[in-house]
C-alpha positions as a LaTeX table, in Angstrom:
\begin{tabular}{lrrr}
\hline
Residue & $x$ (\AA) & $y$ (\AA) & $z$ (\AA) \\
\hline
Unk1 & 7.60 & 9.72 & 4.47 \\
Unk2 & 4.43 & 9.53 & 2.64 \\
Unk3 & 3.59 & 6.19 & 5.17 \\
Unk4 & 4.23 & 8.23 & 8.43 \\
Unk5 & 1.46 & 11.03 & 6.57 \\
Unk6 & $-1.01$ & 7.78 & 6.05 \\
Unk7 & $-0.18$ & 6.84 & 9.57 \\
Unk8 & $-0.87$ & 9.97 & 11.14 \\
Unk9 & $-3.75$ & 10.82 & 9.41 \\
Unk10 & $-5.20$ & 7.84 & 10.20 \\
Unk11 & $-4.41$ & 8.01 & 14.31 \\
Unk12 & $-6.07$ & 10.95 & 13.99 \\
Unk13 & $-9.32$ & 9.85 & 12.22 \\
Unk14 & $-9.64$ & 7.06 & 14.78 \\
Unk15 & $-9.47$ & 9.55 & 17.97 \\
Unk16 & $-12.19$ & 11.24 & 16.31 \\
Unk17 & $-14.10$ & 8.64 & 15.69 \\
Unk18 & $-13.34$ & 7.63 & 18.86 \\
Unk19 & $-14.37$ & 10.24 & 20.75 \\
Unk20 & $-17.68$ & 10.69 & 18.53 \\
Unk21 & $-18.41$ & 6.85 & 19.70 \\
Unk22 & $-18.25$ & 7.60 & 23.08 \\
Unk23 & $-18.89$ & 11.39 & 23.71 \\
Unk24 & $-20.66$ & 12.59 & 20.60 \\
Unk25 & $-17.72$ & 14.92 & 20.22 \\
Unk26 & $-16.73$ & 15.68 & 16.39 \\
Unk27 & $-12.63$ & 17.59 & 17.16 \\
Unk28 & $-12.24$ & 17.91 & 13.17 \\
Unk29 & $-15.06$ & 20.08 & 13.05 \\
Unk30 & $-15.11$ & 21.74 & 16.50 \\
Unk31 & $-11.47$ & 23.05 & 15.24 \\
Unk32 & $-12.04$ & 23.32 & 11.52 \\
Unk33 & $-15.78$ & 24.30 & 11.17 \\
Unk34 & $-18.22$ & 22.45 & 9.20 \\
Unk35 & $-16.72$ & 23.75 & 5.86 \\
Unk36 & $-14.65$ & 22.53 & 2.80 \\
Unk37 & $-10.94$ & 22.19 & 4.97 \\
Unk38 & $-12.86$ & 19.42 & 7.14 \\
Unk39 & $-14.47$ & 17.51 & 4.11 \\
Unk40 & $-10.85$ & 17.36 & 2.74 \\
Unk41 & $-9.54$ & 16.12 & 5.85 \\
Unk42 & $-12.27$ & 13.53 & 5.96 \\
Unk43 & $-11.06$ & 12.88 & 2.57 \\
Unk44 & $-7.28$ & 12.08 & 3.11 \\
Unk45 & $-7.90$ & 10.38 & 6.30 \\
Unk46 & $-9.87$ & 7.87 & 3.70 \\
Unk47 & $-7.12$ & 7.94 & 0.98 \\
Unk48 & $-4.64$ & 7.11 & 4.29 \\
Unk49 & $-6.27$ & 4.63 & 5.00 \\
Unk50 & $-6.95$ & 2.77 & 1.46 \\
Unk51 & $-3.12$ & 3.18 & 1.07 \\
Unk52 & $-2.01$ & 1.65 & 4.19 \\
Unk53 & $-4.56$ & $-1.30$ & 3.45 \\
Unk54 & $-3.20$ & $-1.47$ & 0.17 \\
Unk55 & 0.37 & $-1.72$ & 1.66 \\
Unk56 & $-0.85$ & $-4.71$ & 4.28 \\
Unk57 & $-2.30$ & $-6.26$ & 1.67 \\
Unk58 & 0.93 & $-6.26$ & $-0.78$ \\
Unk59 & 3.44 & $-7.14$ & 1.71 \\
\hline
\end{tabular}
């Protein structure tokens, strides 16, 4: 369960960054604001993503 969270979170990151890349179009904060709930986000899309590499990197 907790890899499908990781997962997730971490599609989502890479639309964002995705569409920041190519549009200069931040969705976390135009839906979320430029407060704490989108630094948080930012965080566990970071903590996704050290735990997935950690789980390449073991298997």
């Amino acid at each position: 369960m907790f890899t499908w969270i990781a997962l997730i979170l971490m599609i989502v990151g890479a639309i964002n960054w995705g569409l920041m890349g190519l549009f200069k179009f931040n969705i976390i904060e135009k839906i979320f604001g430029r407060g704490k709930i989108t630094r948080v986000i930012y965080t566990l899309v970071g903590i996704s993503a050290i735990y997935t590499l950690l789980l390449l990197i073991i298997k």
